[in-house]
C-alpha angles and dihedrals in degrees: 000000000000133000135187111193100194110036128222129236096018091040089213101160118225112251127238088238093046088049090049096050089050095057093044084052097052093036082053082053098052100040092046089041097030092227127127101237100188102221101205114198111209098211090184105142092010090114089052093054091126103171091107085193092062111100109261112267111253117209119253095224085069089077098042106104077153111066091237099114131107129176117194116191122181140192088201095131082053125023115037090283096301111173147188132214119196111204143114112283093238095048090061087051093052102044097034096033090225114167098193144012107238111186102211138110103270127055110034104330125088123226117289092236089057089049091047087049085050114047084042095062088037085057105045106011117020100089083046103049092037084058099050098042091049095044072050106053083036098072096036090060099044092056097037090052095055087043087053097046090036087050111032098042120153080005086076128072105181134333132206131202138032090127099082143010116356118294145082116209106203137207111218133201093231131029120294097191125127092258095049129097098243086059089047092053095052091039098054082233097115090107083235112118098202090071108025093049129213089319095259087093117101116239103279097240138002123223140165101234117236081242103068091056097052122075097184112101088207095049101038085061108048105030105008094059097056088049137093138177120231119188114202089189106109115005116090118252091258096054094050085055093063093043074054097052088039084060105045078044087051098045089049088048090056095045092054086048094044087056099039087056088051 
């Protein structure tokens, strides 16, 4: 079984009382069917969980009395995809059937310059830099989350995130897919030249559609098709404002377009 504590796109962090349930309910399984079922907790974004109010994150190898927990970490958005993986030594033996550990650069094991590089900036700089880029991410999402709700209003039916990691996924009042107006209007392809310019203009805005993160047919059409996703990592607040202001345009657009068919 695997486990991502910390979900994208929405974003929505696994609570300590969810984690612990999970492992109670595998333990139960291998004890009633006598098989060893590995649980791997995907602890990507869990260091970036910046909402200080939120209860700490417990690891989930502090409920295992039953050897079925594993807890995968990664630098991968900072060091080549370097990774770490928290068990007891017999138990990756078992389940991987490894026979040995080789430190090299191929197989499991990253490069030892990379782990050099690493264990370097954990050692002098990691508790430094983790403080300043969620202080960081903090702010952003605290200003970007009372622009969206000042802005979108009755235009947003729900939104997800701002707790961890950098994005905010998004419920609209109206579709998001690539076919649909909204999507038209950020992208300058309505046909209409008075909005999509002389075609030398760049699309408006760029967003991953709620459709495209979501497998279920069912789903994908009545809820994934009104999403999108918004991250808030790397542009700058104001021009998130503006990406804001582009979308309340957007969703106006589709309405009107959505009457005048009618």
């Amino acid at each position: 079984m695997y486990i991502v504590t910390v979900n994208n796109p929405s974003c929505t962090i696994l609570s300590n009382a969810r984690r612990k349930e999970i492992v109670k309910l595998i333990a139960e399984i291998k004890i009633k069917y006598n098989v060893s079922i590995p649980v791997i907790f995907d602890r990507a974004y869990e260091d970036i969980i910046h909402n200080q109010e939120l209860e700490p994150r417990i690891s989930a190898l502090s409920f295992d009395d039953n050897n079925v927990v594993f807890e995968v970490g990664t630098f991968s958005k900072l060091l080549l995809r370097l990774l770490e993986l928290v068990m007891c030594y017999r138990r990756i033996l078992k389940y991987l059937n490894l026979l040995d550990q080789v430190v090299s650069d191929i197989g499991f094991s990253a490069p030892l310059i990379n782990q050099e590089i690493t264990a370097w900036l954990l050692t002098h700089y990691i508790k430094t830099q983790l403080q300043f880029v969620n202080s960081a991410y903090r702010e952003k999402a605290f200003v970007l989350s009372e622009f969206l709700n000042a802005t979108l209003e009755h235009r947003l039916i729900n939104m997800y995130g701002g707790d961890a990691g950098f994005y905010f996924y998004m419920t609209l009042c109206v579709p998001t897919h690539k076919e649909s107006s909204f999507y038209k209007f950020l992208s300058r392809t309505t046909g209409n030249v008075e909005i999509d310019g002389n075609g030398e203009k760049l699309p408006r805005l760029i967003y991953i559609p709620g459709a495209i993160c979501i497998q279920n047919e069912d789903l994908k059409r009545s809820l994934g098709n009104y999403q999108l996703r918004i991250s808030y990592g790397f542009e700058l607040i104001e021009q998130l404002k503006q990406a804001v202001v582009l979308i309340r345009d957007a969703v106006d657009y589709a309405l009107m377009k959505e009457l005048s068919d009618k």
